[in-house]
ROBAZA-879701 format. One record per residue (C-alpha): residue number from 1; x, y, z. Coordinates in steps of 0.1 Angstrom, whole numbers. Example, Ala and Ser with C-alpha at 12.3 -4.5 7.8 and 13.67 -1.06 7.14 Angstrom:
<sites>
<site><num>1</num><x>123</x><y>-45</y><z>78</z></site>
<site><num>2</num><x>137</x><y>-11</y><z>71</z></site>
</sites>
This chain:
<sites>
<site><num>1</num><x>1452</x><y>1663</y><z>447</z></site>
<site><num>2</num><x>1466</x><y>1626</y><z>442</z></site>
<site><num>3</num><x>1454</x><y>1590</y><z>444</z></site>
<site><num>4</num><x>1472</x><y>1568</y><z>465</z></site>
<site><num>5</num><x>1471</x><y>1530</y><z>466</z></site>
<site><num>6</num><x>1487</x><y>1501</y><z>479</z></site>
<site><num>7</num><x>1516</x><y>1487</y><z>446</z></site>
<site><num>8</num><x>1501</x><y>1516</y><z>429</z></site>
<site><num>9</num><x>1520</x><y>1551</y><z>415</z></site>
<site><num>10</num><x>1503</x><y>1583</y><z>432</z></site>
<site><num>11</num><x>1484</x><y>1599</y><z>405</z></site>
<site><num>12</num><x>1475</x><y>1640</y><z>405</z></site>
<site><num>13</num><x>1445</x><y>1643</y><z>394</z></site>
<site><num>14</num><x>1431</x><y>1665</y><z>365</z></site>
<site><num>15</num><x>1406</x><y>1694</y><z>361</z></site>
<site><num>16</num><x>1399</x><y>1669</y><z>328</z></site>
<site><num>17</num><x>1396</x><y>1639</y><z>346</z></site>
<site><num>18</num><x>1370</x><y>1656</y><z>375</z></site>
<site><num>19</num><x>1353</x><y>1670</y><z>342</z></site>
<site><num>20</num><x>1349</x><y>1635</y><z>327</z></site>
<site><num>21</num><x>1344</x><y>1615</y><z>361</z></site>
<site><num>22</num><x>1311</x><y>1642</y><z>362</z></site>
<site><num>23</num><x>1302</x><y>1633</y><z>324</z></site>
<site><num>24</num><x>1300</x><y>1597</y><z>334</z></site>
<site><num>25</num><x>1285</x><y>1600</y><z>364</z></site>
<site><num>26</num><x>1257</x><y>1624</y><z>354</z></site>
<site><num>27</num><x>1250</x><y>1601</y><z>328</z></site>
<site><num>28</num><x>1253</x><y>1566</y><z>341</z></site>
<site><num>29</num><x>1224</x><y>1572</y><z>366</z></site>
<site><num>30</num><x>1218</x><y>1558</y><z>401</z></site>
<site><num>31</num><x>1231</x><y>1556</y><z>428</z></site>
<site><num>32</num><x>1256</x><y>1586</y><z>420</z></site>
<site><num>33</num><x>1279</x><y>1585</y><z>445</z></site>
<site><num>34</num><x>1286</x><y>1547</y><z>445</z></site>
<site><num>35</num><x>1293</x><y>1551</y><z>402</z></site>
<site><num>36</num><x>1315</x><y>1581</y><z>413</z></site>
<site><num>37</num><x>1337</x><y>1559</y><z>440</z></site>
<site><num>38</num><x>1339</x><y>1526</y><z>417</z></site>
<site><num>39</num><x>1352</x><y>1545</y><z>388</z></site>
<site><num>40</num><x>1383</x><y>1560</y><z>408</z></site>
<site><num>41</num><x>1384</x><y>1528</y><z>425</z></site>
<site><num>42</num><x>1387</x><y>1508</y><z>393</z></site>
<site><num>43</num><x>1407</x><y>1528</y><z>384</z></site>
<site><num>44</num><x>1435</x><y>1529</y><z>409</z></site>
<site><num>45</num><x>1430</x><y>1490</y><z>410</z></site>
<site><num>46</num><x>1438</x><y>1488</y><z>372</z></site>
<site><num>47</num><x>1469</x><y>1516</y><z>379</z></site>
<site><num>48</num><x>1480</x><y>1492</y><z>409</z></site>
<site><num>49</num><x>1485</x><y>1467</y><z>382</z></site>
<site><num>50</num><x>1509</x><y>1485</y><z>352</z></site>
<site><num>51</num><x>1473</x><y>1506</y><z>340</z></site>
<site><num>52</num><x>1496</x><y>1538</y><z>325</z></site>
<site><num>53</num><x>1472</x><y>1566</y><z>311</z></site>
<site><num>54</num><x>1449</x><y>1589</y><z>327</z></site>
<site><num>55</num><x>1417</x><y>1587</y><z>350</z></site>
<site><num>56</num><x>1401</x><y>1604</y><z>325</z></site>
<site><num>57</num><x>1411</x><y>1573</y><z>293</z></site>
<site><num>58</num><x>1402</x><y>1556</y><z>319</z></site>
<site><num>59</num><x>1366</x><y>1567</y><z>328</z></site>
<site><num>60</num><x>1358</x><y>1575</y><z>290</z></site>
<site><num>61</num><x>1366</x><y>1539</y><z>282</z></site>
<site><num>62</num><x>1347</x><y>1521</y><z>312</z></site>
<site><num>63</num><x>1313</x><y>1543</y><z>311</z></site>
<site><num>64</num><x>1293</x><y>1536</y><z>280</z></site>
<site><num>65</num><x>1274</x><y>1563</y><z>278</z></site>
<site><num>66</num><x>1307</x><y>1587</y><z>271</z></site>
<site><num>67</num><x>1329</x><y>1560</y><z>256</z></site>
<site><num>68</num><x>1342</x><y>1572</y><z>219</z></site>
<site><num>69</num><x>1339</x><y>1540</y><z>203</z></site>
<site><num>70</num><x>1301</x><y>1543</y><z>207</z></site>
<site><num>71</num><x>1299</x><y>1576</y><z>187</z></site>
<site><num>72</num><x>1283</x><y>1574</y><z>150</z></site>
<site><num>73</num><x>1321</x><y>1572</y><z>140</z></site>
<site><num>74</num><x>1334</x><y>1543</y><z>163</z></site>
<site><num>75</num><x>1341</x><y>1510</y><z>162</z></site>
<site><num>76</num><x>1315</x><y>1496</y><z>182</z></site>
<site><num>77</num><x>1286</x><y>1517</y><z>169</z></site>
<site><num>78</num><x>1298</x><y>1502</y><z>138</z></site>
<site><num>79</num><x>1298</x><y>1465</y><z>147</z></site>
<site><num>80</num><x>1262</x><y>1470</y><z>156</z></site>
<site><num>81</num><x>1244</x><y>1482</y><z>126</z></site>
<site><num>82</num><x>1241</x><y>1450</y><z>105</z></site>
<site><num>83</num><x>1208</x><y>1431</y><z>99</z></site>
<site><num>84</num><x>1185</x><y>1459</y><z>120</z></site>
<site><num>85</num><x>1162</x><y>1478</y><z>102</z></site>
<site><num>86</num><x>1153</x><y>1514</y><z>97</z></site>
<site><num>87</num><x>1135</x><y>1524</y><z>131</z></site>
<site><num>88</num><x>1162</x><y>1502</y><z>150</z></site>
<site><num>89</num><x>1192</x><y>1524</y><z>124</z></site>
<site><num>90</num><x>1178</x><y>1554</y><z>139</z></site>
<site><num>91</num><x>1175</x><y>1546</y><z>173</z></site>
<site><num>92</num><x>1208</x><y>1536</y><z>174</z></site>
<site><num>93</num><x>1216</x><y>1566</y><z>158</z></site>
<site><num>94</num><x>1204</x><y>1589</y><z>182</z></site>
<site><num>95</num><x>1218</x><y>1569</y><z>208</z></site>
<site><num>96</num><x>1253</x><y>1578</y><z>189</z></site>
<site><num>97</num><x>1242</x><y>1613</y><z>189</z></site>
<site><num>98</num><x>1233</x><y>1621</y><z>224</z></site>
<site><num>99</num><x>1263</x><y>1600</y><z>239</z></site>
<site><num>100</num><x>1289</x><y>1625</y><z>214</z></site>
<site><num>101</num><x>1264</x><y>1656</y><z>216</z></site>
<site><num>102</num><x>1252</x><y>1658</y><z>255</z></site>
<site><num>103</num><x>1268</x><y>1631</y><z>279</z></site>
<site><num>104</num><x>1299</x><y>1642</y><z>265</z></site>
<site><num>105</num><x>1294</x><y>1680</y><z>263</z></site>
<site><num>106</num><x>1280</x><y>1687</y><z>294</z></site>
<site><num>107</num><x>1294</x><y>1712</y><z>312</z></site>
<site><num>108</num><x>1264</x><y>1717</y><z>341</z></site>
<site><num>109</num><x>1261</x><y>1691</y><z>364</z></site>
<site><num>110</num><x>1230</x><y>1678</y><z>393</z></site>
<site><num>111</num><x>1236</x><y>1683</y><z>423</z></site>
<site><num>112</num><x>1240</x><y>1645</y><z>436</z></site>
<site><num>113</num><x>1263</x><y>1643</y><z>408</z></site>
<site><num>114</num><x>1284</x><y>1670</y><z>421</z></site>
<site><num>115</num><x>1284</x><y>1656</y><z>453</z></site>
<site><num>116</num><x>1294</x><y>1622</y><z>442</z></site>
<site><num>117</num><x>1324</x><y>1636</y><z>423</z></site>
<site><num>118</num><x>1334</x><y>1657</y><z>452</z></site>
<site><num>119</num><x>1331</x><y>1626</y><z>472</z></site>
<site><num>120</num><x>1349</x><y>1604</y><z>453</z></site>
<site><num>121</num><x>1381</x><y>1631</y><z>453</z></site>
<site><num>122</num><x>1377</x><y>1639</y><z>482</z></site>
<site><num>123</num><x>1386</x><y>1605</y><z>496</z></site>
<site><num>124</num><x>1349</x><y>1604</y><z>517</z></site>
<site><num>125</num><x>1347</x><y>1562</y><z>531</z></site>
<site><num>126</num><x>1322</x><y>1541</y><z>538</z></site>
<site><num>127</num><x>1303</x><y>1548</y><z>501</z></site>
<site><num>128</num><x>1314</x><y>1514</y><z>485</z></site>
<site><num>129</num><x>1332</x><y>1483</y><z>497</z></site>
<site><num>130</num><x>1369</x><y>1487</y><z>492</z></site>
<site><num>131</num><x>1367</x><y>1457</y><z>466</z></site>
<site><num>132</num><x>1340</x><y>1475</y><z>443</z></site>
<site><num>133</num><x>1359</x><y>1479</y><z>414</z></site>
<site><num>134</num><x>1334</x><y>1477</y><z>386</z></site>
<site><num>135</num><x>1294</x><y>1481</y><z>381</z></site>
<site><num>136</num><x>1268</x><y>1472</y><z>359</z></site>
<site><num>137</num><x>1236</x><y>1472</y><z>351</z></site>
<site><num>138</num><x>1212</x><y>1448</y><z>372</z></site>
<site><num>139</num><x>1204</x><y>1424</y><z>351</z></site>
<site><num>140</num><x>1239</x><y>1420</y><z>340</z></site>
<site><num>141</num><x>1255</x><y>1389</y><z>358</z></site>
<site><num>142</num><x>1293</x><y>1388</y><z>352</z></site>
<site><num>143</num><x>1294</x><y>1353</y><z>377</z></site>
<site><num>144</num><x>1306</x><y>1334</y><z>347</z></site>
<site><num>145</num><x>1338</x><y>1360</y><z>340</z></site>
<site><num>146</num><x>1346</x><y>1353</y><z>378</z></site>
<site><num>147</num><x>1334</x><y>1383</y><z>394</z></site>
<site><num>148</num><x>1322</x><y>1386</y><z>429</z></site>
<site><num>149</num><x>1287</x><y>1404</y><z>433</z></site>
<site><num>150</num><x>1287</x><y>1434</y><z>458</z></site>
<site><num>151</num><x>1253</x><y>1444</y><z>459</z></site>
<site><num>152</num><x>1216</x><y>1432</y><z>455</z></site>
<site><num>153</num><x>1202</x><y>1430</y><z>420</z></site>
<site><num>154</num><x>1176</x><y>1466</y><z>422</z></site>
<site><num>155</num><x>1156</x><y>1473</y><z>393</z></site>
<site><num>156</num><x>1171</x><y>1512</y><z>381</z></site>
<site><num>157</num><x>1200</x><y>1509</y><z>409</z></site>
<site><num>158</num><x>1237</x><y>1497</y><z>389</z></site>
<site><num>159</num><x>1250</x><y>1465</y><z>411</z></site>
<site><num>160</num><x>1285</x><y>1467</y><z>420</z></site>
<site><num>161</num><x>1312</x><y>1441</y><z>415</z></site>
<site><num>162</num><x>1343</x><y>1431</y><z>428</z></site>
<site><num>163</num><x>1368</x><y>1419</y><z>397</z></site>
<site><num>164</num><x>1391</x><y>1385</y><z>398</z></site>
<site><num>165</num><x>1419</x><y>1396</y><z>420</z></site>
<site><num>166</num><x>1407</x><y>1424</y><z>439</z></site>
<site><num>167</num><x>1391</x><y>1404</y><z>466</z></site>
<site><num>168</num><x>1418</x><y>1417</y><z>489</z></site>
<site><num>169</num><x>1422</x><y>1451</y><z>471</z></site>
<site><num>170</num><x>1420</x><y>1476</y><z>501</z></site>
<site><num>171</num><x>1409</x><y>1506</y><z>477</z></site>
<site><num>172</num><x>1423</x><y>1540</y><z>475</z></site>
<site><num>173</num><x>1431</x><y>1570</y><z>495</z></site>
<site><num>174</num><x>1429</x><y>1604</y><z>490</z></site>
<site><num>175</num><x>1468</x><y>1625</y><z>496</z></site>
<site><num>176</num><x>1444</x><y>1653</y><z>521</z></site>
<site><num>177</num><x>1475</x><y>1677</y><z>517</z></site>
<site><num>178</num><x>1463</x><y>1684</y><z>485</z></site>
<site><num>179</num><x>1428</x><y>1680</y><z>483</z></site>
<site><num>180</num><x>1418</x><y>1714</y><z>490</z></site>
<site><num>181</num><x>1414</x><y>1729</y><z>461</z></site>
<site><num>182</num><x>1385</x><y>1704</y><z>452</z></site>
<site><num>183</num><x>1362</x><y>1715</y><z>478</z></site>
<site><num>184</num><x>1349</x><y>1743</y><z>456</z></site>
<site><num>185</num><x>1333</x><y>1721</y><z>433</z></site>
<site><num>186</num><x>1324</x><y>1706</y><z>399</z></site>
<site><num>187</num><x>1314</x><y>1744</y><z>387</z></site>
<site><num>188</num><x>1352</x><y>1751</y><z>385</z></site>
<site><num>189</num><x>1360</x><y>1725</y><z>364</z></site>
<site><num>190</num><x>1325</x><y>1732</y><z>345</z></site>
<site><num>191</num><x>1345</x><y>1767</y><z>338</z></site>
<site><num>192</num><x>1373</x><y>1757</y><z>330</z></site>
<site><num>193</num><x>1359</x><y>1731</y><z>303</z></site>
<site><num>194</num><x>1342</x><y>1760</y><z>290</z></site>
<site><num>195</num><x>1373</x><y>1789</y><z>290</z></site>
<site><num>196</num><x>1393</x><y>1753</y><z>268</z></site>
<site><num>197</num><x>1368</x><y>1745</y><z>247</z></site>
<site><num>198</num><x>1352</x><y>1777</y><z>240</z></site>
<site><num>199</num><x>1314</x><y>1756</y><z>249</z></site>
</sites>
């Protein structure tokens, strides 16, 4: 299938970047199908303006909780060590560990995640505001960097956010003559991570 935007190159998308779309969203929490649709939203929005790699670079580098640099070997994981002591080293530690060792192994999947995924490549409308181009936590206010709020502030419920620039972004479509094959699910691509990586 293929992502289509206004000023933006169609992109086919990947049985790696539905795998890592599911990662994220399994792991970044509620609400599911909203994370799902901002992340291929964002996505297409950073496309429409020269963004050249893959959904899946993409994804890995917006969603914490499967974002590299946050392994026990990364940059960032590295920045945050000094002046903590031991119980706070080995929290972070296992933070480290279950973002490299589960969010980013998973190969089995909830189903609202599934759904979510499926939604979000399957072009469904009406899930986000066409502006949504990022989310966050609740407490996180990102006024001062110029983004617009989308949502209320909900304790356990990410807020979404509309970025500088994308206030009349008219979000992406889905190319339906393709999208077929996606209807069978996350399992698929939960099999095929398996039959590449040998998991």
């Amino acid at each position: 299938m293929r992502l289509i935007a206004a000023g933006m190159p169609a992109y086919t998308v990947t049985a790696g970047d539905a795998l890592w779309l599911a990662r994220a969203v399994e792991a970044e929490g509620a609400v599911q199908a909203q994370i799902a649709a901002t992340l291929v939203n964002g996505f297409c929005f950073a496309r429409a303006r020269g963004y050249t790699r893959s959904l899946e670079t993409f994804v890995r580098a917006y969603a914490q909780p499967v974002n590299p640099r946050w392994y026990a070997t990364g940059d960032l994981f590295a920045a945050q060590l000094g002046g903590k002591t031991e119980s706070q080293l080995a929290e972070l530690r296992k933070a480290a560990e279950r973002r490299e060792q589960v969010h980013s192994t998973r190969i089995a999947f909830s189903p609202s995640t599934q759904a979510a995924v499926r939604g979000a490549l399957n072009g469904i409308s009406g899930v986000i505001p066409p502006t949504a181009t990022d989310y966050a936590a609740p407490d996180h206010d990102a006024t001062g960097r110029g983004y617009t709020a989308l949502t209320d502030r909900t304790p356990g419920v990410n807020r979404l956010w509309s970025r500088p620039g994308a206030d009349a972004w008219a979000g992406y479509l889905i190319d339906a003559t393709d999208a077929w094959p996606w209807l069978v699910g996350i399992a698929v691509v939960g099999f095929v991570a398996w039959r590449h990586w040998g998991a």
